[in-house]
C-alpha positions, 0 to 999 in steps of 0.5 A: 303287367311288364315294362321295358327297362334300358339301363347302363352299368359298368364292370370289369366284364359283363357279369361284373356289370349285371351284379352292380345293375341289378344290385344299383337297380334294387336300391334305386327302385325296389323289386317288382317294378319292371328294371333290370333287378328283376332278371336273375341272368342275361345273355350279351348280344352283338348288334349289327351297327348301332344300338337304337331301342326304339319302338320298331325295333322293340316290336318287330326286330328283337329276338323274342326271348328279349320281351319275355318278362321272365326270361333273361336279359339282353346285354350289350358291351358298349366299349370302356367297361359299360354295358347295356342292359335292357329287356322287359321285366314284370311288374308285381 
């Protein structure tokens, strides 16, 4: 079974962020529940406008790396130091 995951972290840069997240994400769940602790990597994508996850662009309009439940997650620079996170994660 696999879960999507959307959650927002902040650094100093992308990989700063991903090291919190995945570090805030273990403590606040535990492994093996579908969220960004999960993903050992990511990749940051630059959206054409606004970031709206919604279940059409989950389905139709991600690339398909983004659902793969062991393939990297996707990140987004949201400006100020935040990023977004979000993928799909297995659960175990």
């Amino acid at each position: 079974m696999n879960k999507q995951f959307t959650e927002r972290y902040r650094g100093e840069n992308a990989v700063d962020a991903f090291r919190t997240g995945t570090r805030v994400s273990r403590d606040a769940y535990g492994m093996g529940l579908g969220n960004l602790c999960d993903k050992s990597s990511f990749r940051v994508i630059t959206p054409i406008g606004p970031v709206i996850l919604d279940d059409d662009v989950w389905n139709h309009q991600l690339p398909s790396w983004v659902r793969d439940p062991w393939g990297p997650a996707a990140c987004v620079e949201l400006g100020g130091g935040n990023f977004l996170f979000f993928g799909v994660a297995p659960v175990t």
